[in-house]
C-alpha positions as CSV (number, residue, x, y, z in Angstrom):
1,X,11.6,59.2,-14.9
2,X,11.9,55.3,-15.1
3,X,9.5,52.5,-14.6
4,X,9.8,50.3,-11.3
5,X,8.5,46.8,-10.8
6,X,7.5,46.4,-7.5
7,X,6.6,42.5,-5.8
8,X,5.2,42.3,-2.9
9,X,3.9,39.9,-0.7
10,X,0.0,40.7,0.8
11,X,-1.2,40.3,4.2
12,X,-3.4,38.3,5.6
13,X,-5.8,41.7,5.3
14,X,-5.6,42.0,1.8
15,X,-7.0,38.8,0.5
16,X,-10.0,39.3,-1.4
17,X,-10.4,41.5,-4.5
18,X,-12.5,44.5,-2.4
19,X,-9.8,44.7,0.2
20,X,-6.9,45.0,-2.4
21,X,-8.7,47.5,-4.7
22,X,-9.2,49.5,-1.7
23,X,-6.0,49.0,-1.2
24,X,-4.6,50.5,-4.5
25,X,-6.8,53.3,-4.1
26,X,-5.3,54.2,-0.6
27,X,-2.2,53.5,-2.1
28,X,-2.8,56.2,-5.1
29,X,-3.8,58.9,-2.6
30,X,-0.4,59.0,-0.9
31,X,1.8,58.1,-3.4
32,X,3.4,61.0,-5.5
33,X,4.6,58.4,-8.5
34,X,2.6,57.1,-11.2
35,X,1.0,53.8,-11.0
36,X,1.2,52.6,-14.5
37,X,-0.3,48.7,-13.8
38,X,-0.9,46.6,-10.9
39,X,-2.0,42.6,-11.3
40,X,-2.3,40.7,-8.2
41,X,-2.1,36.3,-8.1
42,X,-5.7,34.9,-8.0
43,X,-5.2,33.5,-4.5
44,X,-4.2,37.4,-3.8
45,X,-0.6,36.0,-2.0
46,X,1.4,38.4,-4.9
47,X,1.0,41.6,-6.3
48,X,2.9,43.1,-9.0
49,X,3.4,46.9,-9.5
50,X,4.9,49.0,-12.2
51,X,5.6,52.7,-11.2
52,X,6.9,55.8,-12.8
53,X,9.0,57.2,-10.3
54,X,12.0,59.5,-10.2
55,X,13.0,58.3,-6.7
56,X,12.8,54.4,-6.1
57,X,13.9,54.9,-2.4
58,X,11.1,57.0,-1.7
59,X,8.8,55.2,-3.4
60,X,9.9,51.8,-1.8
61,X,9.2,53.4,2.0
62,X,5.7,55.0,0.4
63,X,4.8,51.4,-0.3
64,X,6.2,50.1,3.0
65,X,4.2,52.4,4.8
66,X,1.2,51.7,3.1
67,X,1.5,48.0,4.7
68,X,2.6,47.2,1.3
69,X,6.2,44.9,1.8
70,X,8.5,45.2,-0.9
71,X,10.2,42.3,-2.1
72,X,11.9,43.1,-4.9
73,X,12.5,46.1,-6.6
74,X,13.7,46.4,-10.2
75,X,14.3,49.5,-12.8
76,X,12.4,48.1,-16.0
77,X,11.4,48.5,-19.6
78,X,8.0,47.9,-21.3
79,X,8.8,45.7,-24.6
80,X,5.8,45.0,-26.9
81,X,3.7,47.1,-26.3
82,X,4.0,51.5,-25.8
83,X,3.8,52.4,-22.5
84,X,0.6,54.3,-22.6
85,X,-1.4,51.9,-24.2
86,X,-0.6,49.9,-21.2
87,X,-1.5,52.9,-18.9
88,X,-4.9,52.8,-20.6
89,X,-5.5,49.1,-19.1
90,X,-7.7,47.8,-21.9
91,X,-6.5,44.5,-22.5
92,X,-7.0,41.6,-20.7
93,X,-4.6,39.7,-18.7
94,X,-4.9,36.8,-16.8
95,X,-1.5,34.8,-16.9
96,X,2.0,35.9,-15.9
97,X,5.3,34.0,-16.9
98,X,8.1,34.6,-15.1
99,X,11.8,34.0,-16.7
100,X,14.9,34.6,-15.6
101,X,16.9,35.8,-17.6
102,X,20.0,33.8,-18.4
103,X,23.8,35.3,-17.0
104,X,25.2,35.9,-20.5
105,X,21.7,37.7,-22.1
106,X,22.1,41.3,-22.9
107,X,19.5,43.5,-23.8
108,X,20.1,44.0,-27.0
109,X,20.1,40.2,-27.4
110,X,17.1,39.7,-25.9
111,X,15.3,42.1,-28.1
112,X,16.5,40.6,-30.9
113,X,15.8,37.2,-30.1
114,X,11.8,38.7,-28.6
115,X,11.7,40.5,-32.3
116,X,12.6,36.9,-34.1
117,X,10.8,35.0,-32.6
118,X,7.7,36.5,-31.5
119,X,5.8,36.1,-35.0
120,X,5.6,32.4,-33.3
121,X,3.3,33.3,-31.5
122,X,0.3,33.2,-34.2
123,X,1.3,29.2,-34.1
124,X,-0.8,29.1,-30.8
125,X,-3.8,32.1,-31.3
126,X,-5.9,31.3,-28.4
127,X,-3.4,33.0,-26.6
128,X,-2.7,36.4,-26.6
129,X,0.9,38.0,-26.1
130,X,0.2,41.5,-24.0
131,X,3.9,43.2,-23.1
132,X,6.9,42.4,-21.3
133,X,8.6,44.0,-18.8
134,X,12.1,43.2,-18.5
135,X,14.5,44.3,-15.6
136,X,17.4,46.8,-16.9
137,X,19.9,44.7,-15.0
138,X,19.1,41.3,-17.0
139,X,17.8,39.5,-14.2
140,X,14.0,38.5,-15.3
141,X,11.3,39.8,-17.3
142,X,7.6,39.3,-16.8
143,X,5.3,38.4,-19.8
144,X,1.5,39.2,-19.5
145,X,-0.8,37.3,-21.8
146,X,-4.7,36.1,-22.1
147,X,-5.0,32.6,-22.5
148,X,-7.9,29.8,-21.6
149,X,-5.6,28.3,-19.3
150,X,-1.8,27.2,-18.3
151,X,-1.2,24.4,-20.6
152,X,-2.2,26.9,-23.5
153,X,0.7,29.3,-22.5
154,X,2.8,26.1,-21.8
155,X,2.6,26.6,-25.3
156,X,2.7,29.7,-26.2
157,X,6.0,29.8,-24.9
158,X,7.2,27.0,-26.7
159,X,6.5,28.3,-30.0
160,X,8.9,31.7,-29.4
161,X,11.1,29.3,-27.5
162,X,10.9,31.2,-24.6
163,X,11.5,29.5,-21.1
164,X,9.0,29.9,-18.0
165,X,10.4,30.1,-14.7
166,X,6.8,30.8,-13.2
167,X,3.1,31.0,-14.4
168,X,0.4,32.9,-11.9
169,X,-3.1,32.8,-13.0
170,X,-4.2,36.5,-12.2
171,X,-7.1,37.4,-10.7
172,X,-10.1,38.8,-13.1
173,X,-10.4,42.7,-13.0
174,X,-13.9,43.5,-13.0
């Protein structure tokens, strides 16, 4: 089994939190894979899904015919955190940085540089580093955290000198 980001794009029909939890939960009915997470943009324009799936094809036209489009699909790995404290949901999240991940960065790299610096992150501690998810093909990773607000993981980031292609503000789970 591997883990799967999934990004999609929502409808017009799925723009308020009732009618993309409903969503989900028709979404969970049908599907045969494990939904680890899903965190959608505040605005409710982007969702992001991690699966644990043996077949990514299958699970990619599951999603499509759920009215779900996928944009981008990407084996991943879950990096600061186990993977099933993260299935347990407990922590809150309400900012996502996106980066992508330079050419010449190898995993290993990456992990070492993450391990290094990461103990930077006390520098700033009204912001709270959740987990990672970084694409097995080097191309991005996604970083969940809690923070008051953008500037703070502005920040944040600065003090693991980490870059930020993107920030969404996610929307509060009840």
């Amino acid at each position: 089994m591997a883990l799967y980001l999934i990004e999609s794009s929502l409808n017009e029909d799925v723009k308020t939190e009732e009618a993309f939890e409903a969503k989900v939960a028709q979404l969970q009915e049908k599907l045969q894979e494990e939904l680890i997470e899903v965190q959608v943009s505040a605005d409710f324009g982007r969702a992001f899904f991690i699966f644990e799936a043996d077949d990514d094809t299958l699970l990619e036209m599951n999603l499509q015919a759920q009215g779900l489009p996928v944009d981008l699909k990407k084996e991943v790995r879950i990096v600061g955190q186990d993977l099933e404290e993260a299935k347990k949901q407990t922590d809150k999240i309400n900012y996502l940085v996106e980066w992508n991940l330079p050419e010449n960065l190898t995993m290993d790299a990456y992990l070492e540089r993450k391990k290094k610096n990461s103990v930077h992150y006390a520098e700033v501690p009204e912001v709270q580093f959740s987990r990672t998810y970084v694409c097995e093909d080097m191309s991005k990773c996604l970083c969940f955290y809690d923070a008051p607000d953008d500037e703070a993981v502005v920040r944040a980031r600065e003090a693991v000198k980490a870059p930020i292609d993107s920030i969404t503000q996610l929307s509060k789970k009840k």
